[in-house]
C-alpha positions in Angstrom: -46.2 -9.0 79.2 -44.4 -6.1 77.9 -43.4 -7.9 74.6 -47.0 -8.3 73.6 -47.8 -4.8 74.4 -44.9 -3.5 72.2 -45.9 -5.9 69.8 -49.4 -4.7 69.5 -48.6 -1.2 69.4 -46.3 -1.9 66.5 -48.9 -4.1 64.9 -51.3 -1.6 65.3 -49.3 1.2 63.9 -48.3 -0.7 60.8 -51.9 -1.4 59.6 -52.9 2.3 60.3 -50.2 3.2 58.1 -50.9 0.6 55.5 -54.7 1.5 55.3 -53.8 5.6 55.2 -51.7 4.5 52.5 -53.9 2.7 50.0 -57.3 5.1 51.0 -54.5 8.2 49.2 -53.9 6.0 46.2 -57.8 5.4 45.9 -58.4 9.5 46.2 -55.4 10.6 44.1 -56.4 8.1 41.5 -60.0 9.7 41.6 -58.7 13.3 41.4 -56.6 12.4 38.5 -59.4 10.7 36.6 -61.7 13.9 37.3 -58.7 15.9 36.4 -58.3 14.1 32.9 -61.9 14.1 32.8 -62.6 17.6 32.6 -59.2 18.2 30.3 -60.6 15.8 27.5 -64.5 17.2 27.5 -63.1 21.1 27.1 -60.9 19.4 24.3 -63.5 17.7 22.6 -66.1 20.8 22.9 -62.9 23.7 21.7 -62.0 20.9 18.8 -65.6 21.1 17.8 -66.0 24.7 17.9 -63.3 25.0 15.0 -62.9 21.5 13.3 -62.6 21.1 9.6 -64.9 18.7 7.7 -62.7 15.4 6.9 -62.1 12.2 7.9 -59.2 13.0 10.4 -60.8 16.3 12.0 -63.9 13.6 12.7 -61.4 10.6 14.0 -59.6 13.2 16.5 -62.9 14.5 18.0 -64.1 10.6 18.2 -60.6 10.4 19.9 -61.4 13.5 21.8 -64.7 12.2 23.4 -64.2 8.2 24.0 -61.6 10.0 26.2 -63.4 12.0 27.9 -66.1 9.3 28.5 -63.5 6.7 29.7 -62.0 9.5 32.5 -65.5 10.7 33.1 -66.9 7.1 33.5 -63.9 6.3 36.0 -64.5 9.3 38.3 -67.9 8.7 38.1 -67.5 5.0 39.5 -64.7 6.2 42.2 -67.1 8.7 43.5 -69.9 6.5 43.8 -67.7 3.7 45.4 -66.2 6.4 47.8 -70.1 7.8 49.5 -70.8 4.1 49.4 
């Protein structure tokens, strides 16, 4: 009888561990998309401010804001999926 209560214990202690573990992964990834987010939309707006009026100044701002989008879009879904 012992044997299955140390076994459960155990059992129950590894899953708590294992669920802790990927909930961190889910919330770090979110705070590093929100992180990213915000880095790529100051970017974009400070690139804007002072850009020059060719092709590549145009391409890098494009760059700029698909960027910030993706990371913004991301964070957006991870905090929706989080409150759920």
């Amino acid at each position: 009888m012992k044997i299955v209560w140390i076994n459960l214990l155990l059992l129950g202690m590894l899953q708590a561990g294992f669920f802790n573990e990927e909930s961190a992964k889910v919330k770090q990834d979110m705070l590093e998309n929100e992180r990213l987010c915000k880095l790529f939309t100051k970017k974009a707006e400070e690139y804007k401010k002072h850009m020059r009026d060719d092709l590549l100044a145009k391409t890098t701002l494009a760059s700029y804001e698909h960027r910030a989008s993706l990371f913004c879009g991301k964070a957006k879904k991870a905090e929706s999926n989080v409150t759920k």
